[in-house]
C-alpha positions as CSV (number, residue, x, y, z in Angstrom):
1,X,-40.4,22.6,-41.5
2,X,-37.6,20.2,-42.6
3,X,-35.7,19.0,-40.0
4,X,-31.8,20.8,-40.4
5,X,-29.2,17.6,-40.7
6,X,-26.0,19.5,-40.0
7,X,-24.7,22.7,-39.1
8,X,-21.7,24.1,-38.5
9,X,-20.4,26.3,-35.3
10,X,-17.2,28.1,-35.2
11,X,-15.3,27.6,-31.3
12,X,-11.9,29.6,-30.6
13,X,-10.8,29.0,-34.5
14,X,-12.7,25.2,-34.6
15,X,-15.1,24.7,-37.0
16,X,-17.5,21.8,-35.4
17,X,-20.0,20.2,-37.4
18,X,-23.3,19.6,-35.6
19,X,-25.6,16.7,-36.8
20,X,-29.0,16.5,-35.7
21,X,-29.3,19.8,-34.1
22,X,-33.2,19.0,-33.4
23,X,-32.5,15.6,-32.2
24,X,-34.3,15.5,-29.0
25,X,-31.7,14.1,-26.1
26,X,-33.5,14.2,-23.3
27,X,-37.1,14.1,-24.6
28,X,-38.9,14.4,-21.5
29,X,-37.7,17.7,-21.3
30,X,-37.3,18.6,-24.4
31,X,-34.1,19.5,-24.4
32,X,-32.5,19.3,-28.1
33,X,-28.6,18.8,-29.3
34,X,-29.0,22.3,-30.1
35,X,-30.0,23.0,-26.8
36,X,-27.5,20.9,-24.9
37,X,-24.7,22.2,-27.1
38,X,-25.7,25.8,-26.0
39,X,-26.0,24.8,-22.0
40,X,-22.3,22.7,-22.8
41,X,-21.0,25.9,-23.7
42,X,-22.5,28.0,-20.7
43,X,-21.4,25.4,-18.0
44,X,-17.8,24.9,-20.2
45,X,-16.1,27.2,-17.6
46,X,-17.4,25.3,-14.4
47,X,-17.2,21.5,-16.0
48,X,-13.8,22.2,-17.6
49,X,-12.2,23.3,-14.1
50,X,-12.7,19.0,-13.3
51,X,-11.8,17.5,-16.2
52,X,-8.5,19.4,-17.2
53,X,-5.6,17.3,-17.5
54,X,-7.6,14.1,-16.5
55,X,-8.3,10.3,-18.2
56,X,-12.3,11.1,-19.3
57,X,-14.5,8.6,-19.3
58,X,-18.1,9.6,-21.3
59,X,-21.5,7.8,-21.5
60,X,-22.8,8.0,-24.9
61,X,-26.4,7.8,-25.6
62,X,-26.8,8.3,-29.4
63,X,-30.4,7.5,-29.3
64,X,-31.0,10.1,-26.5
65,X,-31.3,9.9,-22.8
66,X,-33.1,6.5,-21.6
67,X,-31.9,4.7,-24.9
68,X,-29.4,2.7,-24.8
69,X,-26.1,3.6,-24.5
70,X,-22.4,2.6,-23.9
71,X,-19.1,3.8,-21.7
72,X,-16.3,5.5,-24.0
73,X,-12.7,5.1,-22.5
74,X,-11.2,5.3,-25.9
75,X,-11.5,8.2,-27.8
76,X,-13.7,7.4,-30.9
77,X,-12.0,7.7,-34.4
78,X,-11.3,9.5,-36.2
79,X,-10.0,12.0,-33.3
80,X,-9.9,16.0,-34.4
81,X,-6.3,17.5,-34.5
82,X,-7.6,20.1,-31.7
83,X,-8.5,17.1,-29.0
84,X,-5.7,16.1,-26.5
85,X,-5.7,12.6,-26.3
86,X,-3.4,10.3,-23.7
87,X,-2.2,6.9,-23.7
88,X,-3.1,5.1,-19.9
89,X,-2.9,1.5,-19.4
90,X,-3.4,0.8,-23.2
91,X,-6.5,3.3,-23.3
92,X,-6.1,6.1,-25.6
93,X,-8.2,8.4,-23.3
94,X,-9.4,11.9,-24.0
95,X,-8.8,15.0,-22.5
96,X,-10.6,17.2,-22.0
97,X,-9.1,21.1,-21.4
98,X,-11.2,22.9,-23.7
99,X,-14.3,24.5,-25.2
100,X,-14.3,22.8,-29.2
101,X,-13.4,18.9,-26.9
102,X,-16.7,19.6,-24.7
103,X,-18.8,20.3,-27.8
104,X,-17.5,17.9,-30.1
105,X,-18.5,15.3,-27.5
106,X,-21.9,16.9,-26.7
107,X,-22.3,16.4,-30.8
108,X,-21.4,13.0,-30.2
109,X,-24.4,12.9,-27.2
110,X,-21.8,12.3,-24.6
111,X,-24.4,12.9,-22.1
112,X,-21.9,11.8,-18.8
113,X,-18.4,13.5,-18.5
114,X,-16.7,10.8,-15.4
115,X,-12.8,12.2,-15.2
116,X,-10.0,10.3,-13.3
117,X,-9.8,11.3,-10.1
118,X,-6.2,12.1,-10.5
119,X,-4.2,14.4,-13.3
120,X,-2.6,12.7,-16.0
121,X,0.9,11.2,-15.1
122,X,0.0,11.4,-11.7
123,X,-0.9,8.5,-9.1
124,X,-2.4,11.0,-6.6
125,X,-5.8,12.5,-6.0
126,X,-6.8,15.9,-6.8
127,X,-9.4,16.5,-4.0
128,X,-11.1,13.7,-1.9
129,X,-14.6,12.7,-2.7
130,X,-17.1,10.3,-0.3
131,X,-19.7,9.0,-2.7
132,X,-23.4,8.6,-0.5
133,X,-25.2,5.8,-2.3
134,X,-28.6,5.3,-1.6
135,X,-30.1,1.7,-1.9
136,X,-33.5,3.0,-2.8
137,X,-34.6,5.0,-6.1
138,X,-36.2,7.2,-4.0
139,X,-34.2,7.8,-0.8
140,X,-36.1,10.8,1.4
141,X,-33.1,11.0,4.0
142,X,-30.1,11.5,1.6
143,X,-29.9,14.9,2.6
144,X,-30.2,14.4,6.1
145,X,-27.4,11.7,5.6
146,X,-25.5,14.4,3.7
147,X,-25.5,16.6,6.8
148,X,-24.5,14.5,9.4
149,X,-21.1,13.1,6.9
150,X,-20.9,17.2,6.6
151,X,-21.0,18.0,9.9
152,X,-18.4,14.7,11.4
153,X,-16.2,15.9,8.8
154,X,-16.4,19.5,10.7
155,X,-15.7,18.3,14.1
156,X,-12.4,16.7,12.3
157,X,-11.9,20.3,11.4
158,X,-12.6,20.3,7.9
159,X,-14.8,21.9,5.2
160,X,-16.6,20.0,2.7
161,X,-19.0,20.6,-0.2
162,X,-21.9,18.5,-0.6
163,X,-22.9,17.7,-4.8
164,X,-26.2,16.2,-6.1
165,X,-24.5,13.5,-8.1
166,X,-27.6,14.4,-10.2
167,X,-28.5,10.7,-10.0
168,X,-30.0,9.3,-7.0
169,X,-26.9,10.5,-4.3
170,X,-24.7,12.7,-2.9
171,X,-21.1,13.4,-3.0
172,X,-19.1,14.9,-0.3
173,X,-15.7,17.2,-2.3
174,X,-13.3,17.8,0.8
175,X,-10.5,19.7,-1.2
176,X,-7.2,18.9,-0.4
177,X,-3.4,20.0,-0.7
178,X,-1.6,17.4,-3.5
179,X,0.7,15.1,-1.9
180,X,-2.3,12.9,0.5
181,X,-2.3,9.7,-1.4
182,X,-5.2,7.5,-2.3
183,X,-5.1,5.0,0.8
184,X,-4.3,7.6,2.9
185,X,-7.9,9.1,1.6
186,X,-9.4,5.6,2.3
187,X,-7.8,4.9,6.1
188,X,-9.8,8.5,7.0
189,X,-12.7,7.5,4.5
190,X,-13.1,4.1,6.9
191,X,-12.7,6.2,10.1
192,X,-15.3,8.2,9.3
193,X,-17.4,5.6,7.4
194,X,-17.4,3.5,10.5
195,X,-18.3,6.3,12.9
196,X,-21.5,7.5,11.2
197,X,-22.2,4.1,10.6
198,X,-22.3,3.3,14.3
199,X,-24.4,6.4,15.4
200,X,-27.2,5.9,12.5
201,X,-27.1,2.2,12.4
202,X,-30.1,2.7,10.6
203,X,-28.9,5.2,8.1
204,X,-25.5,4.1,6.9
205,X,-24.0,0.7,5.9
206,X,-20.4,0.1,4.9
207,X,-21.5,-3.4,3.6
208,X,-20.4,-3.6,-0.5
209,X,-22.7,-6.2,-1.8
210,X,-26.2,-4.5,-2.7
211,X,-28.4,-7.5,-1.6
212,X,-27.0,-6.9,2.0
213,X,-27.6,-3.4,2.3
214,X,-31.7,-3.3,3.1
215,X,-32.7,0.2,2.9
216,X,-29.9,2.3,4.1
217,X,-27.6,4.4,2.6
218,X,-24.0,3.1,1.5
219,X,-21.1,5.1,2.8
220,X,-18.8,4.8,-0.8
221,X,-15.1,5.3,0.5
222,X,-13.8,3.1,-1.8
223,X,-15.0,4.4,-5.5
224,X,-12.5,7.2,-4.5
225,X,-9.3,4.9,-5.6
226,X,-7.1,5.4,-9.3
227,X,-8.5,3.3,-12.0
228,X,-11.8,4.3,-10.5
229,X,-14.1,7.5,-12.0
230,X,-16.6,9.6,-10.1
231,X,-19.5,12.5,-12.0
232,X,-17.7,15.5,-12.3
233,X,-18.8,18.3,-10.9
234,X,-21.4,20.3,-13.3
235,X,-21.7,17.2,-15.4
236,X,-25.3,16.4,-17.1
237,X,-26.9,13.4,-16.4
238,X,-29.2,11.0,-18.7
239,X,-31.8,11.5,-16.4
240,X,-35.2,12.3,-17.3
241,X,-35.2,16.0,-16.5
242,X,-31.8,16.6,-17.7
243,X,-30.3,16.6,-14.0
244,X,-26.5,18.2,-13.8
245,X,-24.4,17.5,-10.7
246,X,-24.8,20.7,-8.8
247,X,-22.5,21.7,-5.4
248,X,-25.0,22.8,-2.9
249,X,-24.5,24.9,0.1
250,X,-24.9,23.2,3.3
251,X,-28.3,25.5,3.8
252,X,-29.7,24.1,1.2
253,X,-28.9,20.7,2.4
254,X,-30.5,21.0,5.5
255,X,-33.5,22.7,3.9
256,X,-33.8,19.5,2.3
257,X,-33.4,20.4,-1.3
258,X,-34.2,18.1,-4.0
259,X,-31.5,16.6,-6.5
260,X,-34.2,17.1,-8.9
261,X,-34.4,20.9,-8.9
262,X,-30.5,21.3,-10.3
263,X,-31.0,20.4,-14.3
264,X,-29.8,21.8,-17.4
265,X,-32.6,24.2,-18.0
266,X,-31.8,26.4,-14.6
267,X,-28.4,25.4,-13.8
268,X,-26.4,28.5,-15.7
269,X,-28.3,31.0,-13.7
270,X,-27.6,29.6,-10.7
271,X,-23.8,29.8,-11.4
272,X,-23.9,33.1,-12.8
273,X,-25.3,33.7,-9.2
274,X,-23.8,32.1,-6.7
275,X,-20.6,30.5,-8.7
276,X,-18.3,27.3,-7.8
277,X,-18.9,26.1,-4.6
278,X,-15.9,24.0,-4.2
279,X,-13.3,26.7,-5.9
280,X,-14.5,28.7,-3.2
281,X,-13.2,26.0,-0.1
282,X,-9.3,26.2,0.5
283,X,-7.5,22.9,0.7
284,X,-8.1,21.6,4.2
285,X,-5.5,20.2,7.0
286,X,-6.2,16.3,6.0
287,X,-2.4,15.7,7.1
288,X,-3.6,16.0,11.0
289,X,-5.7,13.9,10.9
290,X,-3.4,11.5,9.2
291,X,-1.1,12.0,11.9
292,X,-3.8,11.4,14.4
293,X,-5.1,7.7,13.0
294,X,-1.7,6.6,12.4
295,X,-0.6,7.1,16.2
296,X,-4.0,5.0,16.7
């Protein structure tokens, strides 16, 4: 069979042209553009929730997944009448709100969807996010390190939700009312960083430079900052199996669940089941503890 070079799809009044439907982009799972553009528009209602009215950041792979590939900041000409675009810092950066922008990027093999992690025209945070880095590829404790950053931020009183980034670490979303300013974010991030730090000396390091890290697990309180981009919630990654950053229940943490087992090919049924974890967490009292570490 010939291989079809371009299709069209029709999306809320859009006609999209798709190019290399059979194009493998993740070829270890065989997952096609055909494919992905499907699963893009399945997961559109989660993904879209954490990228509308934000500066997005995308990692291309044109070649597919393991190729090479490069960051996009500025939206690639020529730019569709139906895609919101916004001027930042002398980026013209996309934004994403909608359906026909997700798939015309997934035709693009925009593989990575990394939103600000504020709104547009806005210097404040939407929710607060600790980023758990692991040093190794293959880092056995992450969930166990998940936990214990889950359960600290419970004895403070708040709820979190842990996310596979769908890389190598974890994520912890604590949602939060808008107002609680980035620093702010990073005086509790420290607090916390440091005490887990000094309980599992073994487990956590604050330290920044790689080289000086050894084996343990960096506790990231400082990639949540403007300027800077985090994986959104429910975004793909160009990982072999076509991982997607997946909110996990804190059961599943401590049953030790693998960021592996969350990937494009299952990830749809599990939200059809079980739905956004994070929608489902009310913003949580972050000005107490404010309060508390500035009488400190």
């Amino acid at each position: 069979m010939p291989h079809k070079v371009k299709g069209s799809i029709k999306i809320e009044g859009v006609e999209l042209t798709v190019t290399n439907p059979d194009k493998l982009l993740w070829p270890e799972a065989g997952i096609t553009k055909a494919i992905y553009l499907q699963k893009l528009a399945a997961l559109a209602p989660y993904l879209l929730t954490y990228t509308h009215n934000r500066l997005l950041t995308t990692i291309r792979y044109p070649h597919g997944a393991g190729d090479t590939f490069f960051y996009q900041k500025n939206a690639p000409e020529p730019v569709p009448d139906f895609v919101q675009t916004q001027d930042h810092e002398g980026i013209r950066y996309i934004v994403m709100n909608g359906l026909p922008e997700l798939l015309w990027l997934g035709n693009l093999a925009a593989l990575e969807f990394h939103p600000s992690l504020h709104a547009i025209n806005s210097t404040l945070p939407c929710e607060w996010m600790i980023d758990l880095d692991p040093s190794m590829e293959h880092e056995p404790r992450i969930m166990q390190a998940a936990l214990i950053v889950g359960e600290t931020l419970s004895s403070l009183g708040l709820q979190s939700v842990p996310k596979t980034s769908g890389a190598t670490g974890v994520q912890i979303i604590v949602p939060i009312t808008p107002g609680v300013t980035f620093d702010e974010l990073r005086d509790i991030g420290h607090f916390v960083g440091k005490y887990v730090t000094q309980k599992h000396p073994d487990l956590f390091t604050l330290e920044r430079l790689k080289k000086d890290r050894g084996d343990r697990i960096y506790f990231d309180y400082l990639q949540h900052y403007g300027g800077k981009t985090l994986a959104a919630p429910y975004t793909p990654r160009a990982k072999p199996r076509g991982t997607v950053s997946t909110p996990l229940t804190w059961d599943e943490v401590r049953r030790d669940v693998s960021i592996q087992d969350y990937h494009l090919m299952n990830i749809i049924e599990r939200l059809t089941t079980i739905g956004d974890l994070i929608a489902a967490v009310p913003p949580q009292p972050i000005e107490l503890i404010l309060k508390h570490l500035k009488k400190k």
